[in-house]
N, C-alpha and C positions, 0 to 999 in steps of 0.2 A: 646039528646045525639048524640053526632057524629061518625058517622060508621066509622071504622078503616079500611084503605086499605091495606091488607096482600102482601106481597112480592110473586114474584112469586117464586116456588120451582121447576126449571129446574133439570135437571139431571147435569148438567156444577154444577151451585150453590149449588147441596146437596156435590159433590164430594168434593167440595171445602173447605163446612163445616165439614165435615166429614174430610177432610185430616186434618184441625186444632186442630179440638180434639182429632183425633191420639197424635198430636202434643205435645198437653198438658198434656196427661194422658199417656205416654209412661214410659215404663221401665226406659229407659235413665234417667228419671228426675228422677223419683221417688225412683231409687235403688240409688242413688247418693245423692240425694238433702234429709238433715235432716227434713222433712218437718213437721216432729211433736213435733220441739220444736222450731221452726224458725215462724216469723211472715208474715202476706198476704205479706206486704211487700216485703221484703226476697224475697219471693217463687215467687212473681211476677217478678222480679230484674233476679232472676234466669231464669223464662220459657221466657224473652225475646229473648236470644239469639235461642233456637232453634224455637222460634216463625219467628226470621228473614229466619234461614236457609227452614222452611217450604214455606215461600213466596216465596224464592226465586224459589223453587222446583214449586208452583201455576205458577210464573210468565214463568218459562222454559217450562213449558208443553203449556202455550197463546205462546210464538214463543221462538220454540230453540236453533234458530240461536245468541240469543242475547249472549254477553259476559259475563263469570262471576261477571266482575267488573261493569257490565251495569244491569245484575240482583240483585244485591247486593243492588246500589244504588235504583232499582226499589222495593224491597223489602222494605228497611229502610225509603222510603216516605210513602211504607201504612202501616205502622204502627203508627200507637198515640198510647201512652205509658204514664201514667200519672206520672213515674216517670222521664220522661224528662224534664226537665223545659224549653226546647227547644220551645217546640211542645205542647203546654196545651191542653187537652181534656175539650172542654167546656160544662159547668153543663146544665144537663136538670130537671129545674126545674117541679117539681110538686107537691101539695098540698103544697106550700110553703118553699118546702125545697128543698135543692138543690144536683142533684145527679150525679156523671157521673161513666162510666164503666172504669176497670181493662185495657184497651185495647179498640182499634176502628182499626177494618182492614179495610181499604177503599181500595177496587179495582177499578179503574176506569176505563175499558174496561168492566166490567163487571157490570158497576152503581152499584155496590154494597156496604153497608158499615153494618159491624158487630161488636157489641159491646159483650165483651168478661167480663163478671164478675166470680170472683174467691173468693171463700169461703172456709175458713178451720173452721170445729167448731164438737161438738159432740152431738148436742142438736138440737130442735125440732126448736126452737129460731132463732140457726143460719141457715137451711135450708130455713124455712119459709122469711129471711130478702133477702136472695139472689134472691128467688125466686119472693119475692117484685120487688126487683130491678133492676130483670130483664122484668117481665113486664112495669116495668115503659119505660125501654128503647126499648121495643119491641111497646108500644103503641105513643111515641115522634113523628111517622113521619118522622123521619132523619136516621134512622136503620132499615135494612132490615131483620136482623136476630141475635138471640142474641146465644150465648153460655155461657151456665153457667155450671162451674165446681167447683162441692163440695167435698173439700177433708175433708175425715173424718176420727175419731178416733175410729169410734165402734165397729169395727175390732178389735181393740188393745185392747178395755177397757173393750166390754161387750160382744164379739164372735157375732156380729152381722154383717150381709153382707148387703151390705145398695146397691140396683141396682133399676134405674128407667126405662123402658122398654116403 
């Protein structure tokens, strides 16, 4: 069996990941965006735009000096989006099947690239698939770090606070 080479976790690279899942689990989206009757889809189509505005923010803090319209476009390269048909996110396959993530942030100052997978579900089922598949993309070799965000219903249906620490 082949040893996996873990990423390193600087302090630059946690802040970074840390500012994206600010990103995606903010107030903003979530007091706005119907997300509990709308599909991954959807909700993915939706958290692109402030997923742009957060890079931009990563990219202004690497050099300030740059122009709005120069972070903007620096922004819109690292992101793959799989609902672009631009810019395909290509599948990592494993055990035969074929997978890719919600999003891939590639920072390239930073050799960095994060694959972002998004789950909405209320069941043991759908945690456990995300959770699959995000290892799958944490063990590829091509992803340095993965984020995975579970929106869920259990709050709503069964008074349950679902927090993983």
């Amino acid at each position: 069996m082949s040893e996996i080479r873990m990423a390193q976790k600087s302090i630059r690279r946690t802040k970074i990941i840390d500012q994206i899942l600010e990103t995606l689990k903010s107030d903003d989206i979530f007091k706005t965006l119907n997300y509990r009757n709308k599909s991954e889809t959807y909700i993915n189509q939706y958290m692109h735009q402030p997923l742009i505005q957060s890079l931009m923010r990563i990219h202004r803090d690497e050099n300030p000096r740059l122009s709005d319209s120069r972070l903007l476009t620096k922004a819109r390269k690292s992101i793959l989006w799989e609902g672009d048909v631009k810019t395909p996110i290509h599948n990592i396959q494993f055990l035969g099947v074929q997978h890719r993530p919600d999003f891939i942030i590639s920072l390239e100052n930073e050799k960095l690239r994060i694959a972002i997978e998004i789950r909405r579900g209320n069941t043991g089922a759908a945690i456990r698939e995300g959770i699959g598949q995000s290892l799958v993309y944490a063990s590829s070799g091509d992803i340095a770090f993965v984020i995975y965000l579970f929106i869920d219903k259990l709050w709503l249906y069964f008074n349950i606070r679902f927090c993983i620490v």
